[in-house]
N, CA, C and O atoms as a CHARMM CRD file, in Angstrom:
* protein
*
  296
    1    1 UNK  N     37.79900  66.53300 -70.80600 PROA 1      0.00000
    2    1 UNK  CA    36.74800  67.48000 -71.12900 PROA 1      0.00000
    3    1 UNK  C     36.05000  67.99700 -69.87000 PROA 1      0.00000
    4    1 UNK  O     35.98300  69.20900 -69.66900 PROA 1      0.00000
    5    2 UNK  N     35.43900  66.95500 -68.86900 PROA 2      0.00000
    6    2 UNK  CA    34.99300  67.44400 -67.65100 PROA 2      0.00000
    7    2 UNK  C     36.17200  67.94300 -66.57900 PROA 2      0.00000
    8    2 UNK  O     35.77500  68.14000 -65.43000 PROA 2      0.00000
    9    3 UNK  N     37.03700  68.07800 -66.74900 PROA 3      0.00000
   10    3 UNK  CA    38.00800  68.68500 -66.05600 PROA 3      0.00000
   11    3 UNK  C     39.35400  69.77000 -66.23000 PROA 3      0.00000
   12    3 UNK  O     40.46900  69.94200 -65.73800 PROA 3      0.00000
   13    4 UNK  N     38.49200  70.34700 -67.23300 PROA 4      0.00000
   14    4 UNK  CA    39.04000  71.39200 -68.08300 PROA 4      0.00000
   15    4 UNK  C     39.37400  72.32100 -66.92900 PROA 4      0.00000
   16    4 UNK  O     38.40200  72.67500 -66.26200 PROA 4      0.00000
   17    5 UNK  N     40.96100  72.93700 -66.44800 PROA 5      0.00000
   18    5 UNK  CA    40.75200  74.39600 -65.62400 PROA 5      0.00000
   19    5 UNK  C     40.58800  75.70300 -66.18400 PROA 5      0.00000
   20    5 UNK  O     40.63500  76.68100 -65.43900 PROA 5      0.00000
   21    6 UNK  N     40.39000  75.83300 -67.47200 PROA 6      0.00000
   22    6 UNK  CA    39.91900  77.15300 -67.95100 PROA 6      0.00000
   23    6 UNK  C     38.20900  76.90700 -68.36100 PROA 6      0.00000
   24    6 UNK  O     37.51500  77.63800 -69.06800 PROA 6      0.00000
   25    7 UNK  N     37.84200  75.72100 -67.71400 PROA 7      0.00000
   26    7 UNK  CA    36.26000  75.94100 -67.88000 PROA 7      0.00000
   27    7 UNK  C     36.10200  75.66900 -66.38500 PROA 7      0.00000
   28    7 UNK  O     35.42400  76.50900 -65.79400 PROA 7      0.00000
   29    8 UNK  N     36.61100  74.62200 -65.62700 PROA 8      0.00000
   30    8 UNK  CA    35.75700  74.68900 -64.13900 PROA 8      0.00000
   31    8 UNK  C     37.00500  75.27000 -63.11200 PROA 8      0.00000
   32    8 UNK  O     38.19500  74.99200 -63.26200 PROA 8      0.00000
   33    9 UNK  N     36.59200  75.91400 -62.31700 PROA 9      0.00000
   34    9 UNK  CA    37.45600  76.79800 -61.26500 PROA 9      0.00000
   35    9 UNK  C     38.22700  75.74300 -60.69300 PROA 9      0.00000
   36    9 UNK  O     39.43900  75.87500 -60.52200 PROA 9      0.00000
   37   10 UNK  N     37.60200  74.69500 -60.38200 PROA 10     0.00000
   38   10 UNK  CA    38.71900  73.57300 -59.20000 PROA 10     0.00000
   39   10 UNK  C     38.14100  72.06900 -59.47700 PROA 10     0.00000
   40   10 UNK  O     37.44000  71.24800 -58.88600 PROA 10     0.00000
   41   11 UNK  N     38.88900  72.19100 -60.80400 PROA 11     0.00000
   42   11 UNK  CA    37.81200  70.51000 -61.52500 PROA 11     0.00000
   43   11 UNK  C     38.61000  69.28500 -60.46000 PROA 11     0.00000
   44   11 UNK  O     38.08500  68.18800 -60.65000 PROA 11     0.00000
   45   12 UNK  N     39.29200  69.25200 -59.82100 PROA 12     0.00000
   46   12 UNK  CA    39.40800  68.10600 -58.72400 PROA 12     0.00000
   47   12 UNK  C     38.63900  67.83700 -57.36200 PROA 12     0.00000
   48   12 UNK  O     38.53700  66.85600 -56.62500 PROA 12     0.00000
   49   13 UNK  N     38.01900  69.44700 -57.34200 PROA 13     0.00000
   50   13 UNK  CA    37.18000  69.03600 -55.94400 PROA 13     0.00000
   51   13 UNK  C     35.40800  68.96100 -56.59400 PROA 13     0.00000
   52   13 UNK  O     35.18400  69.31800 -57.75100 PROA 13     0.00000
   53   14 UNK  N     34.48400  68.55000 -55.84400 PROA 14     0.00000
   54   14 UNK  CA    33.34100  67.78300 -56.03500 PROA 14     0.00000
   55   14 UNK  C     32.61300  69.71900 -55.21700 PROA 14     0.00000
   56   14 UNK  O     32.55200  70.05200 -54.03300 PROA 14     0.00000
   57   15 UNK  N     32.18900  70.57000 -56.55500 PROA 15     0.00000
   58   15 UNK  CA    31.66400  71.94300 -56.16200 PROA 15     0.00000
   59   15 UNK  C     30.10900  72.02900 -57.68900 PROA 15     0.00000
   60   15 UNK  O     29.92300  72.44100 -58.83400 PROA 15     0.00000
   61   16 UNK  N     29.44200  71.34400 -56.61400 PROA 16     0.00000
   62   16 UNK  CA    27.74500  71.32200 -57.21000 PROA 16     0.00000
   63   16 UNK  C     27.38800  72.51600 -57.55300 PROA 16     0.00000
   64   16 UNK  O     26.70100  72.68000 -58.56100 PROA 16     0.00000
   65   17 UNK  N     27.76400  73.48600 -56.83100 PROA 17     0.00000
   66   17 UNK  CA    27.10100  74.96700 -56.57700 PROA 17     0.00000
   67   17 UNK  C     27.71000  75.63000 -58.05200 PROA 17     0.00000
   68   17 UNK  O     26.94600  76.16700 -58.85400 PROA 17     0.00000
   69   18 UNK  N     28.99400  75.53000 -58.26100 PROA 18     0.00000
   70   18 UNK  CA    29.36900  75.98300 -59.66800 PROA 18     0.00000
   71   18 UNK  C     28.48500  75.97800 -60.86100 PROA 18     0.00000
   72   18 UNK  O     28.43300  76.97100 -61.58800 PROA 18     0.00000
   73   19 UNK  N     27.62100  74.65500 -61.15600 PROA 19     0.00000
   74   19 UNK  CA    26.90500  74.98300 -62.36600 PROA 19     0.00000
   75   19 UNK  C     25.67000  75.55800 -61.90600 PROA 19     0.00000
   76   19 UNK  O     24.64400  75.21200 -62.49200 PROA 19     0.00000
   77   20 UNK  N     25.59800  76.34100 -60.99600 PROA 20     0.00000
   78   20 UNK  CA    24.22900  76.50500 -60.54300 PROA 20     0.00000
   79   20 UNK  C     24.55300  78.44200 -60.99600 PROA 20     0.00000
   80   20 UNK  O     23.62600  79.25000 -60.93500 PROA 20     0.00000
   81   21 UNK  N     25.66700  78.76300 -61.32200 PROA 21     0.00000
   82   21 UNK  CA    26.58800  80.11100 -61.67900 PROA 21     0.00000
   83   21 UNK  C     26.65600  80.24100 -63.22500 PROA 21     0.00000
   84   21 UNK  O     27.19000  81.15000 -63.86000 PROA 21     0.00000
   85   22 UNK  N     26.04200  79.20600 -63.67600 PROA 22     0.00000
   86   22 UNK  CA    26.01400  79.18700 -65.16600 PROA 22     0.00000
   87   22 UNK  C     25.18000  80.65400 -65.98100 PROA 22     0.00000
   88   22 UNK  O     24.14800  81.13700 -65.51600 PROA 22     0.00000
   89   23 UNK  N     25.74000  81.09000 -67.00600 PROA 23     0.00000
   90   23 UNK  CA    24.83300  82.19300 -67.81500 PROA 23     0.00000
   91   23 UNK  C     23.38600  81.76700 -68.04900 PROA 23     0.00000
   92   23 UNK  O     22.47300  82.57700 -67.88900 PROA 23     0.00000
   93   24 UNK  N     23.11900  80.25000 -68.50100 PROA 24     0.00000
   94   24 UNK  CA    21.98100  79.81800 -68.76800 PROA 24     0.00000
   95   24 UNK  C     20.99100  79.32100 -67.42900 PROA 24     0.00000
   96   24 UNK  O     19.96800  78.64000 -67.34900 PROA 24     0.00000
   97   25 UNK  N     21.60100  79.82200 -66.73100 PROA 25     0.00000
   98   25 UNK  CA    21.05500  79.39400 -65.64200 PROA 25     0.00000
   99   25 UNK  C     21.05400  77.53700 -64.55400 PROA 25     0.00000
  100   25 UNK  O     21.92600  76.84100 -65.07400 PROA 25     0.00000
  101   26 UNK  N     20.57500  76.99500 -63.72800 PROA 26     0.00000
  102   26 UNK  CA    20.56400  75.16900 -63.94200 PROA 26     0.00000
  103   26 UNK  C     20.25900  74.78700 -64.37900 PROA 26     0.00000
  104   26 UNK  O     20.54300  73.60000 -64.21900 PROA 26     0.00000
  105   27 UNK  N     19.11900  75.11600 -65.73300 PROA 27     0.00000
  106   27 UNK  CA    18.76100  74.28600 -66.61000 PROA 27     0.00000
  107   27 UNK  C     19.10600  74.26300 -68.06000 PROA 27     0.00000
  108   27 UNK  O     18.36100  74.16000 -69.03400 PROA 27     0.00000
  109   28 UNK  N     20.57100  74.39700 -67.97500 PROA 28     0.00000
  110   28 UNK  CA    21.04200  74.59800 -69.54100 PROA 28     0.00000
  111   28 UNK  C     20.85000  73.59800 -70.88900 PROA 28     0.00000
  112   28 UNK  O     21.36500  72.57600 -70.43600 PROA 28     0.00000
  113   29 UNK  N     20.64700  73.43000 -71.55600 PROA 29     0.00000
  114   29 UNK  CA    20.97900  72.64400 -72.33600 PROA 29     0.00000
  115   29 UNK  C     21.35100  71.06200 -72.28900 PROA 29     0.00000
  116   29 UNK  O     22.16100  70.62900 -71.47000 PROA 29     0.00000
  117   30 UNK  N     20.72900  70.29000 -73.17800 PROA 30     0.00000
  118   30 UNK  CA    21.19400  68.98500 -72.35200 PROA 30     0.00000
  119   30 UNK  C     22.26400  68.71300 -73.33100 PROA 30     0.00000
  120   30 UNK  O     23.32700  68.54300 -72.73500 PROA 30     0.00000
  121   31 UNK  N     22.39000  68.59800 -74.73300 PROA 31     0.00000
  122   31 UNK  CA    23.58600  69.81400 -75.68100 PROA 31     0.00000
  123   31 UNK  C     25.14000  69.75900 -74.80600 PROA 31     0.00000
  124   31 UNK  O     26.12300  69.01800 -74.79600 PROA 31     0.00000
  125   32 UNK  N     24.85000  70.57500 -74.35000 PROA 32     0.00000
  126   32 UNK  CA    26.32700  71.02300 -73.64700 PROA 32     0.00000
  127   32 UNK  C     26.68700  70.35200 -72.54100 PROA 32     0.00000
  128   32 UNK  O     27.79100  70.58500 -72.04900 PROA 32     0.00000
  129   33 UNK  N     25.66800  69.23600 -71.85800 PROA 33     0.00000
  130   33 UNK  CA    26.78400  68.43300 -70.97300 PROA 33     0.00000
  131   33 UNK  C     27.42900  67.40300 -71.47700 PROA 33     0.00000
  132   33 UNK  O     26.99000  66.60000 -72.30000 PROA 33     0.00000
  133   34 UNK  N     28.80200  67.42800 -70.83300 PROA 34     0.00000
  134   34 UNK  CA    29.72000  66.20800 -71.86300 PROA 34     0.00000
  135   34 UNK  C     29.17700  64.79500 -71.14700 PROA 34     0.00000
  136   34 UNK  O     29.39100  63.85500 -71.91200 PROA 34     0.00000
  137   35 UNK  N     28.71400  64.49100 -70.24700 PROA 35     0.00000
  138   35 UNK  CA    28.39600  63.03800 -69.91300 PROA 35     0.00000
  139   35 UNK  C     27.94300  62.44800 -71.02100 PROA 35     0.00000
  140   35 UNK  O     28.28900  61.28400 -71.22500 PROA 35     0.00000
  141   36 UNK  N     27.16100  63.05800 -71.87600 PROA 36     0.00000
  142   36 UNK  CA    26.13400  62.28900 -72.59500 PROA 36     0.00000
  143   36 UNK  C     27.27300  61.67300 -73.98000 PROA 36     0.00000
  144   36 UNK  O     26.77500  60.87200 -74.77200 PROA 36     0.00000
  145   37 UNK  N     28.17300  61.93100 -74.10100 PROA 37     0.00000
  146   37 UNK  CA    29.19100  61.87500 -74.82800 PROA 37     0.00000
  147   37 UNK  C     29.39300  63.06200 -76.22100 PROA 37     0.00000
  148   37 UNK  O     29.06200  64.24000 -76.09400 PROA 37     0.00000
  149   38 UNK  N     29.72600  62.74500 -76.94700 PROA 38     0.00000
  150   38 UNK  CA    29.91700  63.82300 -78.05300 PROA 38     0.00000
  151   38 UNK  C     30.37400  62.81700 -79.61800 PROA 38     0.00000
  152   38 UNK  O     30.86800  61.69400 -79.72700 PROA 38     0.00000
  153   39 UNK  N     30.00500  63.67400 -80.48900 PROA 39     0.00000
  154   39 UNK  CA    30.33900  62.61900 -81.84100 PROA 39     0.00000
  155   39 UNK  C     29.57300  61.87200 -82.14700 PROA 39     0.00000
  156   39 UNK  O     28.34300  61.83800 -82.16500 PROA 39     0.00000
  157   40 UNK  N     31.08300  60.62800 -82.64400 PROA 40     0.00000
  158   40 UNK  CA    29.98800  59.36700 -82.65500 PROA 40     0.00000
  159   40 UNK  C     29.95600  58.56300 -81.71000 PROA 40     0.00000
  160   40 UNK  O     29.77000  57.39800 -82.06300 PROA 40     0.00000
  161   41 UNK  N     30.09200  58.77300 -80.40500 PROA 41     0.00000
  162   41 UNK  CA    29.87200  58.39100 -79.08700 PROA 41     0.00000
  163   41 UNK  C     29.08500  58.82800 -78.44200 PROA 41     0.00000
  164   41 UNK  O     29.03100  58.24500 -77.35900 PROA 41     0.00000
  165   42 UNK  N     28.18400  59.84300 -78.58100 PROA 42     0.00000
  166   42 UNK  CA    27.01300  60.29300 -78.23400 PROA 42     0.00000
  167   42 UNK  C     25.98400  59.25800 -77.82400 PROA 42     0.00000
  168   42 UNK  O     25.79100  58.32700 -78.60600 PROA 42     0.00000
  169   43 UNK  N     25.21700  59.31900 -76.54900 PROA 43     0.00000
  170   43 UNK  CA    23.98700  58.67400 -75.99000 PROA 43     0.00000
  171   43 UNK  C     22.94000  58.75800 -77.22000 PROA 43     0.00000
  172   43 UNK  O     22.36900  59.70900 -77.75300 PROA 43     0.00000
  173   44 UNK  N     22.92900  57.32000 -77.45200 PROA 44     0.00000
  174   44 UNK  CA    22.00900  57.07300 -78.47900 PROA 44     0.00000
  175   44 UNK  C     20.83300  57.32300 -77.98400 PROA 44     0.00000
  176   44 UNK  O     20.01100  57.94300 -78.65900 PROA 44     0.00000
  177   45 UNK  N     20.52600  56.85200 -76.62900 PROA 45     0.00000
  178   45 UNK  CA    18.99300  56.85000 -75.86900 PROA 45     0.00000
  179   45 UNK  C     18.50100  58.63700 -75.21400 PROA 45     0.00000
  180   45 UNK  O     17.71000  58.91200 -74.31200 PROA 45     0.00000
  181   46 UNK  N     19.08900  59.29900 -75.83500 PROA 46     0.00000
  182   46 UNK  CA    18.95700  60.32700 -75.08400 PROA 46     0.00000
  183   46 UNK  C     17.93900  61.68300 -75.40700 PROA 46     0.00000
  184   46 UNK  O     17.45500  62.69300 -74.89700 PROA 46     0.00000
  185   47 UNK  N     18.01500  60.85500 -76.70100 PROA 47     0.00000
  186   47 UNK  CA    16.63900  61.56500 -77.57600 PROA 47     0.00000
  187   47 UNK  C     15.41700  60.79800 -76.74000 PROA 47     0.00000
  188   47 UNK  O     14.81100  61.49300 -75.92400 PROA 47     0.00000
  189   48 UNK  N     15.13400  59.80400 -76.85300 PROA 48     0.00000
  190   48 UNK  CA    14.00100  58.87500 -76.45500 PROA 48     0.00000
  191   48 UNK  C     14.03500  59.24400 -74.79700 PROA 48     0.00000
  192   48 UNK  O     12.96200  59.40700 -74.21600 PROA 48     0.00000
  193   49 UNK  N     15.04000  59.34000 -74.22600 PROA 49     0.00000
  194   49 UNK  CA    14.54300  59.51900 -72.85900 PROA 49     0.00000
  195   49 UNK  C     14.22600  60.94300 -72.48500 PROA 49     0.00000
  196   49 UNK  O     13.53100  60.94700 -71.46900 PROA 49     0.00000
  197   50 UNK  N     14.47600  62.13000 -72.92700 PROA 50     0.00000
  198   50 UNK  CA    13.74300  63.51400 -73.58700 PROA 50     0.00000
  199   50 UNK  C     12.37600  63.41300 -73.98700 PROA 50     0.00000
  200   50 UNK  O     11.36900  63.84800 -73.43000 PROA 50     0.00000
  201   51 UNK  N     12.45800  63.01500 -74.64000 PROA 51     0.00000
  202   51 UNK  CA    10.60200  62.57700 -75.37300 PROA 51     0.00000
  203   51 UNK  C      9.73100  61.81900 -74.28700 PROA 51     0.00000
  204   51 UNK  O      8.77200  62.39500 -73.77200 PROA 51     0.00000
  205   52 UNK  N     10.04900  60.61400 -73.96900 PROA 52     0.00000
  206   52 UNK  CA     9.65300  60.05100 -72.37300 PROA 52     0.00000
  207   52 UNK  C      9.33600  60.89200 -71.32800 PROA 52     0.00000
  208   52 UNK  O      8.22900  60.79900 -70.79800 PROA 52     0.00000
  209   53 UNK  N      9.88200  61.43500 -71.07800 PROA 53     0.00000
  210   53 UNK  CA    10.45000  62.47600 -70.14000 PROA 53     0.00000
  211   53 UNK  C      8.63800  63.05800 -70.34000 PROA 53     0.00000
  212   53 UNK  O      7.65000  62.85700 -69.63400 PROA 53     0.00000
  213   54 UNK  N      8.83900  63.86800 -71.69700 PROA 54     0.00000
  214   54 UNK  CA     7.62600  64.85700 -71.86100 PROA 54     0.00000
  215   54 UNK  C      6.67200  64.22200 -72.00300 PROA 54     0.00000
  216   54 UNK  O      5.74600  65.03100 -71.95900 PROA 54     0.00000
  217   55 UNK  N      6.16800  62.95900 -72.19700 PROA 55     0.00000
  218   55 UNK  CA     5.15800  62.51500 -72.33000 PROA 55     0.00000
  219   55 UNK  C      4.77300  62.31800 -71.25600 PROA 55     0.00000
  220   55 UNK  O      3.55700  62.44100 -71.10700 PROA 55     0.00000
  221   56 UNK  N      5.53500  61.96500 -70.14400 PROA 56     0.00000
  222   56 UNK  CA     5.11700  61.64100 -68.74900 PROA 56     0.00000
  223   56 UNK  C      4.66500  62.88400 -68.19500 PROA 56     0.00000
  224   56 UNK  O      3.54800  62.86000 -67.68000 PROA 56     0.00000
  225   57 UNK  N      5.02300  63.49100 -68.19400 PROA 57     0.00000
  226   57 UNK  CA     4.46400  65.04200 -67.55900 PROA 57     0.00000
  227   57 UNK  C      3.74700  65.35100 -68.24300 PROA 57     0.00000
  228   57 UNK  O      3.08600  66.10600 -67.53000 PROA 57     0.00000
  229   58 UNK  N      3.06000  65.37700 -69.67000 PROA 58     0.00000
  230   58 UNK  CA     2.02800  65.85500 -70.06900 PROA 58     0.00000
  231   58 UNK  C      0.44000  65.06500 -69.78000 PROA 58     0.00000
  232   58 UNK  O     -0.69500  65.49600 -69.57800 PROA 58     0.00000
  233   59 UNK  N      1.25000  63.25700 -69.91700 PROA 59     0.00000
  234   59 UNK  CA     0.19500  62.63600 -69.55500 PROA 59     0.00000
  235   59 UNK  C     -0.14400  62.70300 -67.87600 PROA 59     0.00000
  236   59 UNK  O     -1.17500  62.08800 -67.60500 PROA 59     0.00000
  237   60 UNK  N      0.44900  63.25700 -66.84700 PROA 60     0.00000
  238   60 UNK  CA    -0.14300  63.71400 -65.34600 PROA 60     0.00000
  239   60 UNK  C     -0.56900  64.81700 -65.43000 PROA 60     0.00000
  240   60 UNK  O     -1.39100  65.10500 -64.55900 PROA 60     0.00000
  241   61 UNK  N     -0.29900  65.69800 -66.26300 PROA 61     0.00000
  242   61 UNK  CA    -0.96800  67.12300 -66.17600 PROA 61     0.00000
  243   61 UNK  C     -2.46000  67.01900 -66.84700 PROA 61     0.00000
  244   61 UNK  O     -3.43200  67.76800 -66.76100 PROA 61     0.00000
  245   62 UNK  N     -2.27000  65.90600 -67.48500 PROA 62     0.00000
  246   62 UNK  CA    -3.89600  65.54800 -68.60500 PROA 62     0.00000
  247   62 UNK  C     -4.84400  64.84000 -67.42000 PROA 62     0.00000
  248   62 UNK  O     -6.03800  65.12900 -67.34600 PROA 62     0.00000
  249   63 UNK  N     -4.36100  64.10500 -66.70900 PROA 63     0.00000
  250   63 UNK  CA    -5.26000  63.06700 -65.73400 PROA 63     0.00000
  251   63 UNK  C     -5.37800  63.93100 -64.55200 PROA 63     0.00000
  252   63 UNK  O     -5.82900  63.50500 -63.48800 PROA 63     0.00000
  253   64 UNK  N     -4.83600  65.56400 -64.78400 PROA 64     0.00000
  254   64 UNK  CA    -5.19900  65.59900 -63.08000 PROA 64     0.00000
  255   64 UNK  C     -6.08200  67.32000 -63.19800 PROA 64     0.00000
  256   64 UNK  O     -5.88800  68.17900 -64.05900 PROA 64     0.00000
  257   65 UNK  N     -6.92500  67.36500 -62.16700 PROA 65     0.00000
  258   65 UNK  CA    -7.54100  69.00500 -62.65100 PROA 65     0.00000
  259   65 UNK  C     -6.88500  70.04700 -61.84200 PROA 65     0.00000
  260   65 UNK  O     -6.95700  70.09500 -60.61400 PROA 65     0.00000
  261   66 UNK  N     -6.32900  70.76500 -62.48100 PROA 66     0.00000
  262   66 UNK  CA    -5.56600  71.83300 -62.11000 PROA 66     0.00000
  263   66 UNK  C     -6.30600  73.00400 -61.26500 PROA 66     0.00000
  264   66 UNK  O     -6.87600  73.72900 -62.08100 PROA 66     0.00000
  265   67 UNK  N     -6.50100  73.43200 -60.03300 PROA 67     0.00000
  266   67 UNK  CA    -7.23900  74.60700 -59.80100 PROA 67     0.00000
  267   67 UNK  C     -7.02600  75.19300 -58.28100 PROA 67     0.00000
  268   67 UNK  O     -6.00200  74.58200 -57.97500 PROA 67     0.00000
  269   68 UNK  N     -7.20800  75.63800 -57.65100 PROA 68     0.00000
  270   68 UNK  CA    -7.15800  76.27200 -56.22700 PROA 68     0.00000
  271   68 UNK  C     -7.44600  75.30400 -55.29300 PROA 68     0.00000
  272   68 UNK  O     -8.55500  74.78300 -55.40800 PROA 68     0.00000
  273   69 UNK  N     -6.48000  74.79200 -54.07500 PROA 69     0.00000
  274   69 UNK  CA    -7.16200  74.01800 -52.89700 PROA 69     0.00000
  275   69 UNK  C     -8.07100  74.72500 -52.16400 PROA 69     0.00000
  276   69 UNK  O     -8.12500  75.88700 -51.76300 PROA 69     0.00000
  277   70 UNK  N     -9.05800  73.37600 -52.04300 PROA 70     0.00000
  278   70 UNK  CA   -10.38700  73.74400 -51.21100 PROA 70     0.00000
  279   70 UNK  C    -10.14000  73.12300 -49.43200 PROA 70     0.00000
  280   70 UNK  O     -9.67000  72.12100 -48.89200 PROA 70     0.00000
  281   71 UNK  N    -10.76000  74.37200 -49.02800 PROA 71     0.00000
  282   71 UNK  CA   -10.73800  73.53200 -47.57600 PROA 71     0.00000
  283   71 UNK  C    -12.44500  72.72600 -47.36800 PROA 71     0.00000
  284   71 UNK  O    -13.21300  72.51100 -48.30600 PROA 71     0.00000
  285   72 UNK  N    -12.70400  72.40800 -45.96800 PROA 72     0.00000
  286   72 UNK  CA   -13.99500  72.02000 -45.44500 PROA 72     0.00000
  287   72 UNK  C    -15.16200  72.62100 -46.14000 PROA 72     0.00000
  288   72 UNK  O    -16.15900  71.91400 -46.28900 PROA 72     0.00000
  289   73 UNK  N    -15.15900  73.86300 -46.59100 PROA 73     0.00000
  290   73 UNK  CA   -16.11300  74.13500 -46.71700 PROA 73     0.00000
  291   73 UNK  C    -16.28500  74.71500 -48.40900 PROA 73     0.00000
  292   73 UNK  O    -17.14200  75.41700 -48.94700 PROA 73     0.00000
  293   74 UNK  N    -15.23500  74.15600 -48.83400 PROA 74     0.00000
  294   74 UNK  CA   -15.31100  73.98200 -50.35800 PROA 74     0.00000
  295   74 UNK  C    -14.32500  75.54200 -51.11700 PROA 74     0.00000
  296   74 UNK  O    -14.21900  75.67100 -52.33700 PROA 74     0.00000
């Protein structure tokens, strides 16, 4: 699956920059990468570490005050 040649141009060499050429841009879908598996082999934890994920960033954006840096003199 990850080394499909009618989906990646040169699935034997190690080319990062390719999914960065994606339609959806680098942040596609977490859906469509096969690591996570597919079926009934699918990452069970992968919901929960998504949700984690957002709670952590919402709870630093809650504890911190968002606004313009001040210099010396405020």
């Amino acid at each position: 699956m990850n080394r499909n040649p009618n989906v990646y141009q040169d699935p034997d060499r190690f080319l990062p920059e390719c999914h960065l050429k994606s339609a959806a841009g680098p942040f596609e879908s977490i859906d469509n990468i096969y690591a996570y598996g597919f079926g009934r082999r699918v990452c069970a934890g992968r919901y929960m570490a998504d949700n984690t994920i957002w709670l952590t960033v919402a709870s630093v954006l809650a504890a911190f005050t968002m606004g313009k840096a001040k210099d010396g003199n405020g």
